[in-house]
C-alpha positions, 0 to 999 in steps of 0.5 A, spaced: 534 504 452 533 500 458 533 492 458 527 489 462 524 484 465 516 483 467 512 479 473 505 477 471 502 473 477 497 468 476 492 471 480 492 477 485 496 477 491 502 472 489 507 477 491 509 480 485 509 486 488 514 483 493 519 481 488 518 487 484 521 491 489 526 484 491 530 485 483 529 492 484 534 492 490 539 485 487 539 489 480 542 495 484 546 491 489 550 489 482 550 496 480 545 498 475 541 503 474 534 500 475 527 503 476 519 498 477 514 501 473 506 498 473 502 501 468 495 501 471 495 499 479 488 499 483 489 501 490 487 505 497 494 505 499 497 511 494 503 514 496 505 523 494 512 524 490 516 529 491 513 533 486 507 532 488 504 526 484 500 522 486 503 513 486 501 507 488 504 506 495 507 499 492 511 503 485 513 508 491 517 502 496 520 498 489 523 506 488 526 506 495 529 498 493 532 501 487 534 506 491 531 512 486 526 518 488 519 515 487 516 519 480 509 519 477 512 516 472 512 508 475 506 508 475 503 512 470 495 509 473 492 509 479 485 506 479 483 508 488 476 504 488 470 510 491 464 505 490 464 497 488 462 499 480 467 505 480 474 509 481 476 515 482 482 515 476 489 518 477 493 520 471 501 521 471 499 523 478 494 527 477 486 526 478 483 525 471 475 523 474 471 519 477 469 513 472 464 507 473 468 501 471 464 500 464 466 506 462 473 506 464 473 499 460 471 504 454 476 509 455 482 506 457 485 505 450 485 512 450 490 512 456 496 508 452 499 513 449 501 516 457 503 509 459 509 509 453 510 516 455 512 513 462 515 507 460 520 510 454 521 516 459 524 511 464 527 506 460 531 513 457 533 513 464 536 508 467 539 500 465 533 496 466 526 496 468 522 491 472 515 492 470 510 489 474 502 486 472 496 486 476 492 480 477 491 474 472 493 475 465 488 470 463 482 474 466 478 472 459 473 477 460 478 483 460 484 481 455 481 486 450 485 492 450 490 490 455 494 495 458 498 491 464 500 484 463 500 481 455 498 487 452 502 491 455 509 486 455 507 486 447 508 494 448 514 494 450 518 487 447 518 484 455 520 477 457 516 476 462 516 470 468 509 468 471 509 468 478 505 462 482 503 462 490 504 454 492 501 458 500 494 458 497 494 452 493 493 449 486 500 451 483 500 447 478 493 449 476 495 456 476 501 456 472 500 452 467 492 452 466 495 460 466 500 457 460 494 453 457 489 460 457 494 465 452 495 465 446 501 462 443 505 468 441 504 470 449 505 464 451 512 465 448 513 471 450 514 467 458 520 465 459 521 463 466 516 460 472 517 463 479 513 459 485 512 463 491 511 463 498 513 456 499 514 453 506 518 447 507 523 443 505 524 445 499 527 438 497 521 435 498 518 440 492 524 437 487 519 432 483 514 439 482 520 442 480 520 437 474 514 437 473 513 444 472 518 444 466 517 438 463 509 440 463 510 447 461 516 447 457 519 453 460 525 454 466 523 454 472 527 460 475 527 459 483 522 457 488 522 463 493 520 460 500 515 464 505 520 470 507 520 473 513 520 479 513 516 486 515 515 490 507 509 495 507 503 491 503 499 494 497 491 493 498 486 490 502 488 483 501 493 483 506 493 479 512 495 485 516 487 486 515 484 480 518 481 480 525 486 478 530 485 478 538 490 482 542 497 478 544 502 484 546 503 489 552 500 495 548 493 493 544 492 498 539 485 497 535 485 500 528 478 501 525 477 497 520 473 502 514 470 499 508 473 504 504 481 503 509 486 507 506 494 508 506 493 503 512 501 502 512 501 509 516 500 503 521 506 498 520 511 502 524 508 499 530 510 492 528 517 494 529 515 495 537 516 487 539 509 487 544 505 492 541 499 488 538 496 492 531 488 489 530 483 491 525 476 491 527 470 492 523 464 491 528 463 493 536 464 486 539 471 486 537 473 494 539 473 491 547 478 497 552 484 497 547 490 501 549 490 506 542 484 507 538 486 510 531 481 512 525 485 511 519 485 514 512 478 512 507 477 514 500 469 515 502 469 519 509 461 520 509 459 513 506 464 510 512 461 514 516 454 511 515 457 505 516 460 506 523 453 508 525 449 503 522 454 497 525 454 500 533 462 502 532 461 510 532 458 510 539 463 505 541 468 508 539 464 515 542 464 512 550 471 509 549 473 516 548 469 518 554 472 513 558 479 515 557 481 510 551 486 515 547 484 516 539 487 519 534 485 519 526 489 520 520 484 524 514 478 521 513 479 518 520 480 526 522 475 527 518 470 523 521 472 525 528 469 531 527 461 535 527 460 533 520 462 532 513 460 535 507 461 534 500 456 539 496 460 538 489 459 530 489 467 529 489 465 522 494 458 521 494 455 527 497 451 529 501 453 532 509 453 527 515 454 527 522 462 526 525 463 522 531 463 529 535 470 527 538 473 534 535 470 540 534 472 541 527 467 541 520 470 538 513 467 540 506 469 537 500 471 541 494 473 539 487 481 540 488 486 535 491 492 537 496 497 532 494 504 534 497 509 531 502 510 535 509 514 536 515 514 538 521 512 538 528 507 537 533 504 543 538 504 543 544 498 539 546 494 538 553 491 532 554 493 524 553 497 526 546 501 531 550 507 526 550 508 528 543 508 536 544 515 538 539 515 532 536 519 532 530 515 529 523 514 527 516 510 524 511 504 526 506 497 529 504 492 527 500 485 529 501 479 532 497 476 536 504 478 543 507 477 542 515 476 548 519 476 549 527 477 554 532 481 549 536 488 548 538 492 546 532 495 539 533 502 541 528 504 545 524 501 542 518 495 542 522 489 538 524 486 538 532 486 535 539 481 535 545 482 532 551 484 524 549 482 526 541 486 528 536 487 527 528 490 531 522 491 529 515 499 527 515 500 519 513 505 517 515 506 521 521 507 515 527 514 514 522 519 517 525 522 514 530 521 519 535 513 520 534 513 512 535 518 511 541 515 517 545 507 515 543 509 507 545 512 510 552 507 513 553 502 508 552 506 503 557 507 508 562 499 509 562 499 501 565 505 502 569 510 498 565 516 501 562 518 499 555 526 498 554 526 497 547 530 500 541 525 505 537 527 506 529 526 511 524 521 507 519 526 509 513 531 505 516 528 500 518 525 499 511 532 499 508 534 493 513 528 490 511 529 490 503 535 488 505 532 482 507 527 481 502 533 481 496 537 477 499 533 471 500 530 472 494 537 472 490 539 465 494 531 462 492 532 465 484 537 463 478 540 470 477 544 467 472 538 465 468 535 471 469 540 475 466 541 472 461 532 472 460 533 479 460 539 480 455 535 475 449 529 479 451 523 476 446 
């Protein structure tokens, strides 16, 4: 059976996620077969293997730095947040159901059997397994039945390091108030500290070091500067969702859903130096940009409520109009339609009225399309003309059937009209042809020519782990970490 090594955080957001997928690449750097595995992730940005399972997006790029096929197995519960007191609830890459968060809390001992399926099928697999929890270990008020940090690392016999986030301040609070709040037989179960996101000169933090292990009684394992380096983030607490004015050639404005989804099918345009990505959320800050794109959302009709109530659907409405180009990924394709209807309660229910911008119909039904696709664009008239023939890949995750006697916008579906278009492919900007030729296009509409290199978004990421790992391996005491792992608990 696999060896292990489990990262718990001190709250959401220190980067757990990060270093999970930085071990897996050092891990398989030095030969192991190594694979991550997190027992119960909440998150929008979701991911579909290759069998058709159903992952969160972080499990998936941990998968790809380990260098093995993303498997439902990593990630045995998805949690994908429909309203603010309820979930829609994925098991072994599967919908189980929409669930309010109480009754989620009463049934999810039930699901322990299906994790240790997951985790001992993996561990039978591989060397080792890097497992990742979720928030904090000492939210006091939901440590019964823990099934993600503590309880889990007692599951499974797993030494755990708790990471800290020096960035946002307090990280002696964090890691040793967290220390102080478990129960002494978890508390022996943490065998190293981790201080994350450090800027500076990191002899300045030399005394912290030492305070940090005489306090705390445990090795302080590394600490791991602010790395500069372009890795998808898991969910809506990423700074890549703040408000930002345009400061590039190209300004493309991403609408800012309450309900936002799989927003990583935007990160491909970070690779292109002067092309501004900003999230929006109200119509003041819409202005004329380049590109407007309607992104995934896991409520289509209640987002859509919203953009009608805050001014952004009719803003949107006349930019079209105005000959801004704009283009939606599944719910964003879904809202750009006549109308949304969902007579079975699968979101919310009801039926509401589109953007108008396609002609198109969706209706939700109770199954899910959950499947990884490729193909290639049509040939389109209008402003997305640029990419008629355009080879692509990516996945499909929605409950809705969208109909239309339009034009089909690829082989795998969706629509255009005029400057509108919109599909249900996530990921379809990845590769380097779509992104490069949709980036040419967009500058020689303002009378500039772009020069840069484009790259498929694989491979860039590739370089990217690469990156992470190793500064992750200069920042950690790898020889302590292994030896972490061999002891175990």
């Amino acid at each position: 059976m696999a060896k292990k090594i489990m990262l718990q955080g001190t709250m959401s957001n220190v980067g757990k996620s990060f270093l999970t997928a930085a071990l897996c690449r050092i891990f398989r750097q030095d030969g192991y077969s190594v694979s991550p595995f997190k027992s119960q992730n909440m998150a929008l940005n979701s991911f579909i293997t290759p069998d058709g399972a159903e992952i969160g997006r972080a499990q998936a790029l941990q998968a790809e730095a380990a260098e093995i096929e993303p498997s439902p197995l990593m990630n045995p519960i998805l949690l994908k947040p429909t309203t603010d007191v309820g979930s829609q609830v994925i098991v072994n890459g599967n919908v189980r159901g929409n669930m309010c968060a109480a009754e989620y809390f009463r049934r999810k001992k039930e699901l322990i059997p299906d994790v240790l399926n997951a985790y001992e099928t993996l561990a039978s697999q591989h060397d080792i397994i890097v497992i990742e929890g979720a928030g904090s270990p000492v939210e006091l008020n939901l440590k019964a039945d823990d099934i993600v940090n503590m309880g889990l690392a007692e599951l499974v016999k797993s030494p755990v390091l708790l990471v800290g986030d020096i960035d946002r301040g307090g990280v002696f609070a964090q890691l040793i108030g967290t220390l102080e709040l478990l129960e002494p037989h978890e508390r022996d179960m943490v065998k190293g500290l981790v201080v994350n996101k450090f800027r500076g000169d990191i002899t300045l933090f030399r005394d912290g070091i030492d305070i940090l292990g005489n306090r705390s009684g445990k090795s302080v394992a590394g600490v791991v500067p602010f790395i500069s380096c372009d890795i998808e983030d898991e969910d809506s607490l990423s700074d890549k969702l703040s408000a930002r004015s345009a400061d590039g050639d190209i300004d493309i404005a991403v609408i800012r859903l309450p309900k936002i989804s799989n927003f990583t099918d935007f990160d491909v345009f970070a690779q292109y130096g002067r092309v501004s990505v900003r999230y929006v959320t109200r119509s003041s800050e819409l202005g004329t940009p380049d590109l407007i794109i309607l992104p995934g959302t896991k409520s289509t009709i209640s987002d859509m409520e919203w953009l009608t109530e805050n001014g952004l659907a009719e803003a949107i409405i006349q930019r079209c109009q105005a000959d801004v180009p704009v283009f939606g990924i599944c719910g964003g394709y879904q809202i750009m339609g006549r109308t949304v209807s969902d007579p079975h309660k699968s979101e919310c229910g009801g039926t509401v009225s589109g953007l108008g911008l396609l002609d198109c119909d969706t209706v939700f039904g109770t199954d899910k399309r959950q499947t990884q696709v490729s193909g290639r664009f049509a040939d389109i008239s209008g402003f997305f003309s640029c990419l008629s023939g355009a080879e692509f890949y990516g996945y499909e995750v929605h409950m809705g059937v969208t109909s239309s006697d339009s034009p089909e916008l690829t082989t795998c579906g969706g629509t255009f009209s005029g400057n509108a278009a919109g599909c249900y492919v996530h990921g379809i900007f990845d590769s380097a042809e779509v992104a490069g030729r949709l980036v040419r296009e967009l500058y020689k509409r303002k009378g500039m020519t772009y020069t840069g290199e484009t790259v498929d978004r694989r491979e860039y990421r590739e370089k990217q782990l690469d990156l992470l790992a190793d500064a992750v391996r200069k920042s950690l005491d790898m020889e302590l970490i292994y030896r972490i792992i061999e002891e175990g608990v």
